[in-house]
PDB file of N, CA, C and O in Angstrom:
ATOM      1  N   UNK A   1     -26.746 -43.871  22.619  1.00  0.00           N
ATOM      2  CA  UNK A   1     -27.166 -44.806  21.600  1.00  0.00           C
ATOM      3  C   UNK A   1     -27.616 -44.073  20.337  1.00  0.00           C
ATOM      4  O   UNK A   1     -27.428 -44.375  19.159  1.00  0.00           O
ATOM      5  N   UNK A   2     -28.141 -43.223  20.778  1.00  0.00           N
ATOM      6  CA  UNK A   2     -29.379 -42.394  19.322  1.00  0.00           C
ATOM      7  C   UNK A   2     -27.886 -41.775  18.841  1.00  0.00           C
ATOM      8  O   UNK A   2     -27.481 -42.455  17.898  1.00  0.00           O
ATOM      9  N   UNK A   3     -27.009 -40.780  19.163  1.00  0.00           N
ATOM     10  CA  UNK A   3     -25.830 -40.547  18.427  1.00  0.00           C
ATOM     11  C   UNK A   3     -25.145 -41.115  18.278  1.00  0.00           C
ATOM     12  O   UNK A   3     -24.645 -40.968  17.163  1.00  0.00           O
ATOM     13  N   UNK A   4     -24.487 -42.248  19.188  1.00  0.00           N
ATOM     14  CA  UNK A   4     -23.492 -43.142  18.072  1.00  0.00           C
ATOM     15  C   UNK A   4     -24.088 -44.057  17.338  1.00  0.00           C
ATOM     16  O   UNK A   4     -23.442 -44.067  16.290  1.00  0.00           O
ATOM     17  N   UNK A   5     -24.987 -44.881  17.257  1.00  0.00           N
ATOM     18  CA  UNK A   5     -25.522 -45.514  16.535  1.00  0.00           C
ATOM     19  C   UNK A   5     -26.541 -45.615  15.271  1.00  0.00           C
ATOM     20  O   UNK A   5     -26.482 -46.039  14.117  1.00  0.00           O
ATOM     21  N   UNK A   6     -27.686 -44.881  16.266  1.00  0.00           N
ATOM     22  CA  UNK A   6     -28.756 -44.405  15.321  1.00  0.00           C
ATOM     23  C   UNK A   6     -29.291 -43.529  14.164  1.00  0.00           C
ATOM     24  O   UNK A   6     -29.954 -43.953  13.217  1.00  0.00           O
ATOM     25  N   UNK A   7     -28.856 -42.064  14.403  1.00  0.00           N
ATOM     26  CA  UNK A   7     -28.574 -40.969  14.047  1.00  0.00           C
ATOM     27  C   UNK A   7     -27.532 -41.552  12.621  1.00  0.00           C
ATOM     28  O   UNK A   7     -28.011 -41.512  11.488  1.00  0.00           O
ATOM     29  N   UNK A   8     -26.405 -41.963  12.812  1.00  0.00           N
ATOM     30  CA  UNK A   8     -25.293 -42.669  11.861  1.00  0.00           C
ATOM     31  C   UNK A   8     -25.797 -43.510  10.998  1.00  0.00           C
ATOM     32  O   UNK A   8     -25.362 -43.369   9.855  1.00  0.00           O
ATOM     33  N   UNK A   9     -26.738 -44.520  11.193  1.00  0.00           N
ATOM     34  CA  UNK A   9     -27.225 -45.015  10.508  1.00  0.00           C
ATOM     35  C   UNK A   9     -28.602 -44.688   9.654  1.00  0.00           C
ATOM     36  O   UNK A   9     -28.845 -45.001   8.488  1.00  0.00           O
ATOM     37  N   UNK A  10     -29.222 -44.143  10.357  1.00  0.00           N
ATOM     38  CA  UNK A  10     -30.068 -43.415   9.963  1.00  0.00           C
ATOM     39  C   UNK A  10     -30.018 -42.596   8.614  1.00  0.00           C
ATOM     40  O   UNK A  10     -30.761 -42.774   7.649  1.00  0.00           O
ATOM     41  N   UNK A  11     -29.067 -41.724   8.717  1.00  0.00           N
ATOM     42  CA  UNK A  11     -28.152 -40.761   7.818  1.00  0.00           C
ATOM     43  C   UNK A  11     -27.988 -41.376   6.982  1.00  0.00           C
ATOM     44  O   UNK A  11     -28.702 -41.250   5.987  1.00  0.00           O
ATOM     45  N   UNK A  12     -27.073 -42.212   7.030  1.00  0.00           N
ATOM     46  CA  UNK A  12     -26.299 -42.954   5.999  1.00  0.00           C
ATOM     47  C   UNK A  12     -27.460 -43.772   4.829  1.00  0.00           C
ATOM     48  O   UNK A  12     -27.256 -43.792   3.616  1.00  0.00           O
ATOM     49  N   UNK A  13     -28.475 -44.303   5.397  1.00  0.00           N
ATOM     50  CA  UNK A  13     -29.306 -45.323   4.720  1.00  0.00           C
ATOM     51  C   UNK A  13     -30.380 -44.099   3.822  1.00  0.00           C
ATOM     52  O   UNK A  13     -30.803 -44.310   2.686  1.00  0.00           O
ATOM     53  N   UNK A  14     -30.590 -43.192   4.401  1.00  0.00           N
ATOM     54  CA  UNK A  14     -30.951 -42.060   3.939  1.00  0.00           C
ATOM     55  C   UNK A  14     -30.657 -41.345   3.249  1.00  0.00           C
ATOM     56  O   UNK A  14     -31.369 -40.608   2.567  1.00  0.00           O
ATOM     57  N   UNK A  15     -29.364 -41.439   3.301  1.00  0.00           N
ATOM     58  CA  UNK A  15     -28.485 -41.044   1.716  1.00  0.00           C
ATOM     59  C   UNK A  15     -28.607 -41.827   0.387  1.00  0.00           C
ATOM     60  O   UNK A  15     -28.885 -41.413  -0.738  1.00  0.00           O
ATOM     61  N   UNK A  16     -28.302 -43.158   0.858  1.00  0.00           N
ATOM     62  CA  UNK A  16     -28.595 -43.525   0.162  1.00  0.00           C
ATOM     63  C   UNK A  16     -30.027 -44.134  -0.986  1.00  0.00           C
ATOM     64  O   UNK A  16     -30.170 -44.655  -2.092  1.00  0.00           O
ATOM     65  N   UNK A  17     -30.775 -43.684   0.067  1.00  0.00           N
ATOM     66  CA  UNK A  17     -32.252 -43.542  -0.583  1.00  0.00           C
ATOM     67  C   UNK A  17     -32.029 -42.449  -1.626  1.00  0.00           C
ATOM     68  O   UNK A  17     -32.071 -42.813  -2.801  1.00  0.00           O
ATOM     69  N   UNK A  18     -31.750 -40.893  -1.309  1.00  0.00           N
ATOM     70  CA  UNK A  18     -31.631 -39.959  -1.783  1.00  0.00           C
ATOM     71  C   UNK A  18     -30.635 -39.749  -3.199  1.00  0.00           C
ATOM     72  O   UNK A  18     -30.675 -38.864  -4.054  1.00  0.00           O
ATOM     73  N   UNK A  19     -29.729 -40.956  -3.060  1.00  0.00           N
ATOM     74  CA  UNK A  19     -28.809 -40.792  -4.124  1.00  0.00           C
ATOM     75  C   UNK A  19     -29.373 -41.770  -5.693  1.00  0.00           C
ATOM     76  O   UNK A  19     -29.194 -41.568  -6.894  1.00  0.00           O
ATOM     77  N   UNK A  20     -30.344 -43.213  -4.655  1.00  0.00           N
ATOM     78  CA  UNK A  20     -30.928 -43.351  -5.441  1.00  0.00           C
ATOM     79  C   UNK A  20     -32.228 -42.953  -6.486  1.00  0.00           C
ATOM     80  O   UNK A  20     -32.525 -43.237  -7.647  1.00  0.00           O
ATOM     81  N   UNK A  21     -32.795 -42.174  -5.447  1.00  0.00           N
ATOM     82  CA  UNK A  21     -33.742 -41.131  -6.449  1.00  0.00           C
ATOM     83  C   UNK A  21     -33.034 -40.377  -7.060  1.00  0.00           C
ATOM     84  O   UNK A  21     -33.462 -40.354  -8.214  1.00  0.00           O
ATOM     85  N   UNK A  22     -31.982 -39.582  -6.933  1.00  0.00           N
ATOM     86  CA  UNK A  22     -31.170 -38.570  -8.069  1.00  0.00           C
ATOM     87  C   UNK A  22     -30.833 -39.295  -9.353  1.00  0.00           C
ATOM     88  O   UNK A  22     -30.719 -38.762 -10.456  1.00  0.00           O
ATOM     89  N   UNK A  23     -30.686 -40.592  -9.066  1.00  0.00           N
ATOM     90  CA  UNK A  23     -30.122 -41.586 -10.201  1.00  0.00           C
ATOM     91  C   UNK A  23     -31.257 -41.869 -10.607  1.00  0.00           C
ATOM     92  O   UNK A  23     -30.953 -41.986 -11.794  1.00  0.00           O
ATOM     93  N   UNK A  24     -32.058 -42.023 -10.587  1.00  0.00           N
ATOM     94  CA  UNK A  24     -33.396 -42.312 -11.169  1.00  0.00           C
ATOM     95  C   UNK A  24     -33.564 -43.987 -11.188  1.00  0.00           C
ATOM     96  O   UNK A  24     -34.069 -44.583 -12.139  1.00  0.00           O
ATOM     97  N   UNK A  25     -33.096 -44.591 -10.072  1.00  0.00           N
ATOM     98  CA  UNK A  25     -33.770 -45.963  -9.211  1.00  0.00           C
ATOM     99  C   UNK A  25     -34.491 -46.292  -8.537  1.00  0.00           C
ATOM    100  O   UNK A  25     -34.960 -47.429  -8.501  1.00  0.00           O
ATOM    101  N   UNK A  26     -34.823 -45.187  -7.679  1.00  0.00           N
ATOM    102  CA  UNK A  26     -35.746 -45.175  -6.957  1.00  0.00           C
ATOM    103  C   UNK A  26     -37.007 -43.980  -6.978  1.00  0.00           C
ATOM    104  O   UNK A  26     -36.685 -42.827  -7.266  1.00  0.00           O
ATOM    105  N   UNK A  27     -38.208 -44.247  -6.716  1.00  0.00           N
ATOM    106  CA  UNK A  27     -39.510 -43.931  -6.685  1.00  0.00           C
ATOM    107  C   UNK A  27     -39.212 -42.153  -6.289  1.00  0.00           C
ATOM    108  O   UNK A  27     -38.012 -42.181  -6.016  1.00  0.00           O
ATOM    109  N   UNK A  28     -39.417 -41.493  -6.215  1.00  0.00           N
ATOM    110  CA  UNK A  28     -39.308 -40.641  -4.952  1.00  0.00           C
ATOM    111  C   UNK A  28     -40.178 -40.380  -3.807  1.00  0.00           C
ATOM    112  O   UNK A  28     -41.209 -39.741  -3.597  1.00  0.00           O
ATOM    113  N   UNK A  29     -39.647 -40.864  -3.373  1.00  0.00           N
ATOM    114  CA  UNK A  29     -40.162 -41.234  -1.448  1.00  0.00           C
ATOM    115  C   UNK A  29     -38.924 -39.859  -0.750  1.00  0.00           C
ATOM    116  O   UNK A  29     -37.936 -39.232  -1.134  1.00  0.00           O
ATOM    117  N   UNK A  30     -39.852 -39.985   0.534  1.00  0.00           N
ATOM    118  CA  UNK A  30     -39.296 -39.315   1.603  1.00  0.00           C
ATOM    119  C   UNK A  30     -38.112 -40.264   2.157  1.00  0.00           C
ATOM    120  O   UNK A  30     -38.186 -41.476   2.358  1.00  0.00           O
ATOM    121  N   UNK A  31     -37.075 -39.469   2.340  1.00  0.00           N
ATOM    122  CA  UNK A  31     -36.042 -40.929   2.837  1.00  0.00           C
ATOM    123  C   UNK A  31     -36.014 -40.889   4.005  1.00  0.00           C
ATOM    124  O   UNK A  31     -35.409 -41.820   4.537  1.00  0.00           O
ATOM    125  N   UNK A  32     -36.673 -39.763   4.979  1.00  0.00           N
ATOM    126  CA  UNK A  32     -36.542 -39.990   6.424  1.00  0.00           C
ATOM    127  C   UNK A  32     -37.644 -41.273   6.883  1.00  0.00           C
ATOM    128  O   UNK A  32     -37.412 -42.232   7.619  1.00  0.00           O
ATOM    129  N   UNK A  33     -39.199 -40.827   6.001  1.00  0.00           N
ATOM    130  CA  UNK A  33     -40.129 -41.573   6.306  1.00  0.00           C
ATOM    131  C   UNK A  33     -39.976 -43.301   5.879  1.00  0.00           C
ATOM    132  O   UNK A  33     -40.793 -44.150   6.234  1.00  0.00           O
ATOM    133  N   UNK A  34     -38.754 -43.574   5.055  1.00  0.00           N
ATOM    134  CA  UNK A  34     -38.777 -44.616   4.053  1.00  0.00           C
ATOM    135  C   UNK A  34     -37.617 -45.225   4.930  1.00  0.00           C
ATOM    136  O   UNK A  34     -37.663 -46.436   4.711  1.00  0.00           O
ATOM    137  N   UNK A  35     -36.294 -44.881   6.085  1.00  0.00           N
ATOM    138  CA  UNK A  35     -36.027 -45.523   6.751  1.00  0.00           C
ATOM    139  C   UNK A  35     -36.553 -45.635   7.881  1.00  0.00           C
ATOM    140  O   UNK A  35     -35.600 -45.925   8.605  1.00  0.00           O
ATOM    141  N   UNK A  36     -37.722 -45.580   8.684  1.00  0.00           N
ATOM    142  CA  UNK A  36     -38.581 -45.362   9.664  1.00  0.00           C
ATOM    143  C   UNK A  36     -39.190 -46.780   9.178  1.00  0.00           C
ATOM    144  O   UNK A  36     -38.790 -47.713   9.874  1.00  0.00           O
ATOM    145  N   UNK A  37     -40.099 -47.155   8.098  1.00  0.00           N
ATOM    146  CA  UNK A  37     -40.503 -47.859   7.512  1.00  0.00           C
ATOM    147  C   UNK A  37     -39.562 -49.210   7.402  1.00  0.00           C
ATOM    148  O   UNK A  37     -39.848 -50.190   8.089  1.00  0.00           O
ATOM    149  N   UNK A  38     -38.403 -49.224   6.492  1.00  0.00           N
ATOM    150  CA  UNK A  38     -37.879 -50.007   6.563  1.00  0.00           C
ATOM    151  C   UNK A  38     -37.110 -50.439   7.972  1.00  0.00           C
ATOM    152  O   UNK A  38     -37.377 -51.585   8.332  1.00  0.00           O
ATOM    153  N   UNK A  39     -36.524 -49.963   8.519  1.00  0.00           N
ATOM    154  CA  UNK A  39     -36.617 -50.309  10.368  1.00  0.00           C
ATOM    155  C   UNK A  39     -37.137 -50.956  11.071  1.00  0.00           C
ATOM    156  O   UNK A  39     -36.740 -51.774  11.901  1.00  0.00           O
ATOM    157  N   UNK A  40     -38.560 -50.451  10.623  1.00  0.00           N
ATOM    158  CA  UNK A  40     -39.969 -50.969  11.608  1.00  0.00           C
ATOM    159  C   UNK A  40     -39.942 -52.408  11.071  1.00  0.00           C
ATOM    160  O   UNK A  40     -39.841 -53.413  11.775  1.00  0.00           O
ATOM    161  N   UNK A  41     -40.063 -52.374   9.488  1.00  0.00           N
ATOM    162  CA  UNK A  41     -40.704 -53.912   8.979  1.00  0.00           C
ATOM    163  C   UNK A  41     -39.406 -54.966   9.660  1.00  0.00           C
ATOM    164  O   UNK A  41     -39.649 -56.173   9.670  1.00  0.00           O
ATOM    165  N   UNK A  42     -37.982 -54.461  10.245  1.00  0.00           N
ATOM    166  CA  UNK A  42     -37.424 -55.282  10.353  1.00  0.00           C
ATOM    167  C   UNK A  42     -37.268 -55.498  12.043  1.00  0.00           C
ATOM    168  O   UNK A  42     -36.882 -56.598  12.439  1.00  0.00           O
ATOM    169  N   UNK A  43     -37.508 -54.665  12.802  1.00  0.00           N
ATOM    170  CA  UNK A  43     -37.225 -54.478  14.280  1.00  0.00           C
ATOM    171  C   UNK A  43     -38.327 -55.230  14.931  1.00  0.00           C
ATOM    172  O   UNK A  43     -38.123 -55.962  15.899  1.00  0.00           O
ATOM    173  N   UNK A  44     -39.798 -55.001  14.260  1.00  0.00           N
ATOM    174  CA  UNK A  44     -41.064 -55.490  14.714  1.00  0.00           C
ATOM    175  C   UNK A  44     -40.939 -57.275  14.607  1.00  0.00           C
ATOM    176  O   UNK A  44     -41.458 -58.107  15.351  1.00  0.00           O
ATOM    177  N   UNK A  45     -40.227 -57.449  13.634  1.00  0.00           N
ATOM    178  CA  UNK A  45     -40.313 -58.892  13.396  1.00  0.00           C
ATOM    179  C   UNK A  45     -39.854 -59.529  14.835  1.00  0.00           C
ATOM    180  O   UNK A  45     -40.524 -60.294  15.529  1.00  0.00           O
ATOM    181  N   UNK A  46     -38.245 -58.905  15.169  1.00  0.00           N
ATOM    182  CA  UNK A  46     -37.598 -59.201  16.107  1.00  0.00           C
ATOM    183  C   UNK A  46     -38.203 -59.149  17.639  1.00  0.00           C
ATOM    184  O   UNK A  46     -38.203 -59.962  18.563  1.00  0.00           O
ATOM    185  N   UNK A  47     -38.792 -57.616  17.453  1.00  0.00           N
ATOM    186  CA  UNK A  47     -39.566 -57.228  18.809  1.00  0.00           C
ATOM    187  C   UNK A  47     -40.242 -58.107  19.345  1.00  0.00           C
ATOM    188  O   UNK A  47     -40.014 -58.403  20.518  1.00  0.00           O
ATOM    189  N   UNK A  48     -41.286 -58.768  18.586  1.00  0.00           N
ATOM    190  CA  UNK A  48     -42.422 -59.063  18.691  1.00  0.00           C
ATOM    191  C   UNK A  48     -42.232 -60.969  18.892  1.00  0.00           C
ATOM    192  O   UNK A  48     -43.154 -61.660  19.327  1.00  0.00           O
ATOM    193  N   UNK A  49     -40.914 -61.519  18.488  1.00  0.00           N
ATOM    194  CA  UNK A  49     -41.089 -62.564  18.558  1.00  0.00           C
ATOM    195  C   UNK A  49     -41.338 -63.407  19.388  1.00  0.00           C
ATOM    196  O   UNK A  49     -42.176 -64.047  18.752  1.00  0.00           O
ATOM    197  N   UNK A  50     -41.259 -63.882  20.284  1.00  0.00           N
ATOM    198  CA  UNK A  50     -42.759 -64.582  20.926  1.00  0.00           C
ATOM    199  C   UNK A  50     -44.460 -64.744  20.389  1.00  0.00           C
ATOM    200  O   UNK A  50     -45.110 -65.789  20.351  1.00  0.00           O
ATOM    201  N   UNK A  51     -44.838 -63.582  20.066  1.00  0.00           N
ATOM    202  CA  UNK A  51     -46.061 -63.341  19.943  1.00  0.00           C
ATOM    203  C   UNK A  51     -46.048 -64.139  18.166  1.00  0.00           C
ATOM    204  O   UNK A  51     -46.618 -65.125  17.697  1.00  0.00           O
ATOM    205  N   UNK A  52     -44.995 -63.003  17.536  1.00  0.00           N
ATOM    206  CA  UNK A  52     -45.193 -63.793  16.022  1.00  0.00           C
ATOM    207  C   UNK A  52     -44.953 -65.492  15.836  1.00  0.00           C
ATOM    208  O   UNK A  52     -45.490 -66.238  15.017  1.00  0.00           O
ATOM    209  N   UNK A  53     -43.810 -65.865  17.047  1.00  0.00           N
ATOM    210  CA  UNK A  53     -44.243 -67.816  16.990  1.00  0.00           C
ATOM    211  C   UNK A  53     -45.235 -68.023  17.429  1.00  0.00           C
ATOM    212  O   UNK A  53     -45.735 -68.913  16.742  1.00  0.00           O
ATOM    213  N   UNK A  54     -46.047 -67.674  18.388  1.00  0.00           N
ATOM    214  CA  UNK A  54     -47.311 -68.151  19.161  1.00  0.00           C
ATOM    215  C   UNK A  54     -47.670 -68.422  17.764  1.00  0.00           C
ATOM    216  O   UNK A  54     -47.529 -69.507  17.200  1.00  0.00           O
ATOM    217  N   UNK A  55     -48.301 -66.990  17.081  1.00  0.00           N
ATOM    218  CA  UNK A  55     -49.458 -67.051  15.823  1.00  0.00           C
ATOM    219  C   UNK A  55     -49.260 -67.924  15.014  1.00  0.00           C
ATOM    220  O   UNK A  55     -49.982 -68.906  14.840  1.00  0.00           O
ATOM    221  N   UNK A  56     -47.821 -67.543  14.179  1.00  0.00           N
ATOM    222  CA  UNK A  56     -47.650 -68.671  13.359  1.00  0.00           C
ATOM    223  C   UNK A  56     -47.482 -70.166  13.671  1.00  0.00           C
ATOM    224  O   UNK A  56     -47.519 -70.992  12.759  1.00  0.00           O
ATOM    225  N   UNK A  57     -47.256 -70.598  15.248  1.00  0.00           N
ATOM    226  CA  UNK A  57     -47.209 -72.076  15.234  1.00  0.00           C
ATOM    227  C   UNK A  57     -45.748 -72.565  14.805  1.00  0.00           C
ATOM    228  O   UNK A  57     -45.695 -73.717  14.374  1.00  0.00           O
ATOM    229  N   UNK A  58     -44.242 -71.648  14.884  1.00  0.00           N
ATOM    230  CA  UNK A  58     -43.008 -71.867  14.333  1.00  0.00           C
ATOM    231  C   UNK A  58     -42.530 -70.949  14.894  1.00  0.00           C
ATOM    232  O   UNK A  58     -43.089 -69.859  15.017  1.00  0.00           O
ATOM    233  N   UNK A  59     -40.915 -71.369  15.522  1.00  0.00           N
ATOM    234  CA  UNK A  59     -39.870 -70.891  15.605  1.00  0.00           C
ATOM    235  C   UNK A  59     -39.391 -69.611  15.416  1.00  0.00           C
ATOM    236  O   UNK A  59     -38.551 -69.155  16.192  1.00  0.00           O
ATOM    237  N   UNK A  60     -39.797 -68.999  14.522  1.00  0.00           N
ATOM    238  CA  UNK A  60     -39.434 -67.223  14.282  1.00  0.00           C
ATOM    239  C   UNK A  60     -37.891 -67.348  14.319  1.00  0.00           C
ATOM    240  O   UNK A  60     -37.470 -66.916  13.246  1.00  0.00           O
ATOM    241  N   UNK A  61     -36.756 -67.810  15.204  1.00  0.00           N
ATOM    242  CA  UNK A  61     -35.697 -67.569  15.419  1.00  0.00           C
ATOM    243  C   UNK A  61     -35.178 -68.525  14.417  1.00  0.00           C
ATOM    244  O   UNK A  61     -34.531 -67.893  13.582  1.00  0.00           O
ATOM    245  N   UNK A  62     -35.199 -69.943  14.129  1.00  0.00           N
ATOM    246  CA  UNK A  62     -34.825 -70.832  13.415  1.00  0.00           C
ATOM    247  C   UNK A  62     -33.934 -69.986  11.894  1.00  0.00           C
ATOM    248  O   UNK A  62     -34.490 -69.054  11.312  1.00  0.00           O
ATOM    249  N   UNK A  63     -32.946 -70.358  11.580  1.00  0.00           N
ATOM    250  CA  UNK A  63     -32.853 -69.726  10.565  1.00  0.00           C
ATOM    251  C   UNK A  63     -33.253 -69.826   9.240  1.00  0.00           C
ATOM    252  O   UNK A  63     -33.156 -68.883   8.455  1.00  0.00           O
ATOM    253  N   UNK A  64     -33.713 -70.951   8.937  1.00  0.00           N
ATOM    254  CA  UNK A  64     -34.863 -70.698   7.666  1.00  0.00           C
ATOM    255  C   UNK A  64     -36.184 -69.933   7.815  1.00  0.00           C
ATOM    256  O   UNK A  64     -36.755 -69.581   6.783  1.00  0.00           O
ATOM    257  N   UNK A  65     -36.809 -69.596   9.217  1.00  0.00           N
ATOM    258  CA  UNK A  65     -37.425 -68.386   9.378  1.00  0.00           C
ATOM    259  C   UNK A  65     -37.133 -66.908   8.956  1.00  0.00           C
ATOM    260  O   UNK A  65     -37.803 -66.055   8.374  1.00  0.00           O
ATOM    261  N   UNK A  66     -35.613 -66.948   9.588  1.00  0.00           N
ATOM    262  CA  UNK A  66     -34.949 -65.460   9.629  1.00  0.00           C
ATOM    263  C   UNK A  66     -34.604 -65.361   8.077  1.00  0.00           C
ATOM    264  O   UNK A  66     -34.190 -64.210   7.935  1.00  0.00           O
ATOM    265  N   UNK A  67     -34.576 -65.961   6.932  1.00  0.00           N
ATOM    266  CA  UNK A  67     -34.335 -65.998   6.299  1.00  0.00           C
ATOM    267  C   UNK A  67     -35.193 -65.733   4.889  1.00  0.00           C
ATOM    268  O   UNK A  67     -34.921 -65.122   3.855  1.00  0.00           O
ATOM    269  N   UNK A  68     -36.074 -66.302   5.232  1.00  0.00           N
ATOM    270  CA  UNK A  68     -37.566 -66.171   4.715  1.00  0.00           C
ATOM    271  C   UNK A  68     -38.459 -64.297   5.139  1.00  0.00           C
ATOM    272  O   UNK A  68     -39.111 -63.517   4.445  1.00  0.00           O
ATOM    273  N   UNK A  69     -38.080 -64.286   6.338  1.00  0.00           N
ATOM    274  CA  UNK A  69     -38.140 -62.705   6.516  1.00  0.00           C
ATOM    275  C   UNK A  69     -37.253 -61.778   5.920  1.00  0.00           C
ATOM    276  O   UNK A  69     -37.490 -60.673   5.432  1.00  0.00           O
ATOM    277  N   UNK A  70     -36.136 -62.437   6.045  1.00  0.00           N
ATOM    278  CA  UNK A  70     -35.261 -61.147   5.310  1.00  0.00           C
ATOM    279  C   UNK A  70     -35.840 -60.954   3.479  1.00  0.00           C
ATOM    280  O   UNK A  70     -35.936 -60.033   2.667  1.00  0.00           O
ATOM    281  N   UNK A  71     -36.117 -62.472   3.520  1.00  0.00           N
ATOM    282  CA  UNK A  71     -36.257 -62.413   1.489  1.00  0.00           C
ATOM    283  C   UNK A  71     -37.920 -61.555   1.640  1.00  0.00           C
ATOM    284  O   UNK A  71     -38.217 -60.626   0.890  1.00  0.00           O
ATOM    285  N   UNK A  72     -38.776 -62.031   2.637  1.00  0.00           N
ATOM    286  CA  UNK A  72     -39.916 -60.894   2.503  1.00  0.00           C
ATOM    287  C   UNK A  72     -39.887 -59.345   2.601  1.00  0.00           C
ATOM    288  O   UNK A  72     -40.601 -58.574   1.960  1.00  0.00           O
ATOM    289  N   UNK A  73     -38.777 -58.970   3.670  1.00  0.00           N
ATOM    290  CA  UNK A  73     -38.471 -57.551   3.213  1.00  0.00           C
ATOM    291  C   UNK A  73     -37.928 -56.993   1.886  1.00  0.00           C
ATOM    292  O   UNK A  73     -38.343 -56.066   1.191  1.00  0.00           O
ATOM    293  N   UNK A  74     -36.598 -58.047   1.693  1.00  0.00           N
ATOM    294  CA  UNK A  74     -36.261 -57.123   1.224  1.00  0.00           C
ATOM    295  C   UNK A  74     -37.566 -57.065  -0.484  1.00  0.00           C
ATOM    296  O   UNK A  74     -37.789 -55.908  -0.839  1.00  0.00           O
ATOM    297  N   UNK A  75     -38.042 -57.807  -1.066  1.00  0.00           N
ATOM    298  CA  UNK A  75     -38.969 -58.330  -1.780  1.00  0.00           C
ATOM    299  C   UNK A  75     -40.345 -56.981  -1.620  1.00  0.00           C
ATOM    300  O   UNK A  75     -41.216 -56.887  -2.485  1.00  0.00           O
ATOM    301  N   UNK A  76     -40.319 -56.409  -0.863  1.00  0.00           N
ATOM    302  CA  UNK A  76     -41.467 -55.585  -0.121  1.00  0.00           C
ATOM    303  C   UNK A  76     -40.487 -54.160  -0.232  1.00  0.00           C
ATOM    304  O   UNK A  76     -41.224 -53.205  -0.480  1.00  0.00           O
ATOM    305  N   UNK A  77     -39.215 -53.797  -0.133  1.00  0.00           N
ATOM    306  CA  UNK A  77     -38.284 -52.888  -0.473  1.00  0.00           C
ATOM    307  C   UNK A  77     -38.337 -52.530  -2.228  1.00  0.00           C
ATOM    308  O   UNK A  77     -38.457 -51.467  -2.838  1.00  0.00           O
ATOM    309  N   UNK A  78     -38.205 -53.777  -2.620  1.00  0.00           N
ATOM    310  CA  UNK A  78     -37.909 -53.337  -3.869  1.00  0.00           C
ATOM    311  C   UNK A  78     -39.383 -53.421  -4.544  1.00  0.00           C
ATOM    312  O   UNK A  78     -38.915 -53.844  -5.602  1.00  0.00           O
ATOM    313  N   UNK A  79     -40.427 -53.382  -4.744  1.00  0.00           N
ATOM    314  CA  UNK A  79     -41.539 -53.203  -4.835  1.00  0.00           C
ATOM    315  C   UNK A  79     -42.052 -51.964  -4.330  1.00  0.00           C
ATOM    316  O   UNK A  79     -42.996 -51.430  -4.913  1.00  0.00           O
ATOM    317  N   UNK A  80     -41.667 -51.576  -3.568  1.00  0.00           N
ATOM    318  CA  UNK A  80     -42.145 -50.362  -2.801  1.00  0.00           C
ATOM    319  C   UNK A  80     -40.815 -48.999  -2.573  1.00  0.00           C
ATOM    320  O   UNK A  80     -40.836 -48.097  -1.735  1.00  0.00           O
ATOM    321  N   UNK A  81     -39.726 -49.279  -3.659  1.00  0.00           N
ATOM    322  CA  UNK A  81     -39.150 -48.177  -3.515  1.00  0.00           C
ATOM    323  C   UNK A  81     -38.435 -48.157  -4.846  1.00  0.00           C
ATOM    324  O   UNK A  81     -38.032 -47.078  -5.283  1.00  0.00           O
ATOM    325  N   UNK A  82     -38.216 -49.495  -5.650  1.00  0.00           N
ATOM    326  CA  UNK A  82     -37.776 -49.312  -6.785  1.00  0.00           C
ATOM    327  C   UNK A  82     -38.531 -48.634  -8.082  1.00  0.00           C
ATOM    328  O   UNK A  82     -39.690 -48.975  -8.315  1.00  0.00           O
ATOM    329  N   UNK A  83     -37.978 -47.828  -8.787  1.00  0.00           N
ATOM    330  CA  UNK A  83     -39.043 -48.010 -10.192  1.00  0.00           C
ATOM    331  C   UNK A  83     -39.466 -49.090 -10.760  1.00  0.00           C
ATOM    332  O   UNK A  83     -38.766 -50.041 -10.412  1.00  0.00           O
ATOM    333  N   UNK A  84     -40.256 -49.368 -11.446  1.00  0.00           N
ATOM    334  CA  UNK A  84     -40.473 -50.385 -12.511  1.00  0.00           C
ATOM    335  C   UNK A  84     -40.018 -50.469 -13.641  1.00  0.00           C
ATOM    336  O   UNK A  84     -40.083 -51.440 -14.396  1.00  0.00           O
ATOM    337  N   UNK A  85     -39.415 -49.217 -13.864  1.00  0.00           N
ATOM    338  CA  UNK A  85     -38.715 -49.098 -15.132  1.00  0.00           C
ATOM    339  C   UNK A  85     -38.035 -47.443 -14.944  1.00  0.00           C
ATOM    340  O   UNK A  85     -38.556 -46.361 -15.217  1.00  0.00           O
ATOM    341  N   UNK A  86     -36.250 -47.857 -14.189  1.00  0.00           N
ATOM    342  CA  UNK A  86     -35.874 -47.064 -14.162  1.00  0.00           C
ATOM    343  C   UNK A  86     -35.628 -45.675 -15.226  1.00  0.00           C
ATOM    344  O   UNK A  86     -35.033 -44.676 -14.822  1.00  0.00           O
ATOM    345  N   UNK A  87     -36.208 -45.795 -16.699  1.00  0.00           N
ATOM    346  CA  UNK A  87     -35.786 -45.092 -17.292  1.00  0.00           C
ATOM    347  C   UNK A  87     -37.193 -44.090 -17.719  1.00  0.00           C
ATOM    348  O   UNK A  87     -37.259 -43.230 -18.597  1.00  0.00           O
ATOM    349  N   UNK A  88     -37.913 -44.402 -17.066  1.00  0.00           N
ATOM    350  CA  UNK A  88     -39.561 -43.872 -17.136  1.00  0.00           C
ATOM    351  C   UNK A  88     -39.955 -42.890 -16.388  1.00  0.00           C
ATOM    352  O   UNK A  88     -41.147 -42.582 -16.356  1.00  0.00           O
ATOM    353  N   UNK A  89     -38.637 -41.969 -15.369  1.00  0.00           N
ATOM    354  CA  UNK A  89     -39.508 -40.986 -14.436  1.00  0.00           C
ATOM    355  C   UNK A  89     -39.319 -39.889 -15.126  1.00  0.00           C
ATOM    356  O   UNK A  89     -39.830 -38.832 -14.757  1.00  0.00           O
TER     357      UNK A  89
END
């Protein structure tokens, strides 16, 4: 799993972190630590669901849930890895 899958993706999303800091889009972050991060905010959602419908009192799976999570990541991505003004680093 960790080499065909993980490792591959891993890499890849990591590059592209890296290509976007060379371009001056992104913050400079660690890109190993910054797909670890982005992973987590999205795997935990999944992991955890049971527990996250208990709390919230809703569905988690429904797709205006899943949907509403994806717009909170990615919303939490670009806040936390974009510049604010790519032409300012």
């Amino acid at each position: 799993m960790v080499v065909s899958y993980h490792r591959p993706l891993h890499l890849r999303v990591a590059e592209t972190i890296r290509e976007g800091i060379a371009l001056g889009q992104f913050r400079p972050v660690d890109p190993d630590q910054t797909v670890f991060t982005i992973f987590g905010m999205i795997q935990h959602y999944f992991a955890t669901g049971p527990l996250a419908s208990q709390i919230w009192k809703r569905d988690i799976w429904l797709p205006k849930n899943v949907a509403e999570r994806r717009a909170a990541v990615l919303d939490f991505i670009w806040h936390g890895l974009f510049l604010a003004n790519p032409n300012s680093q």
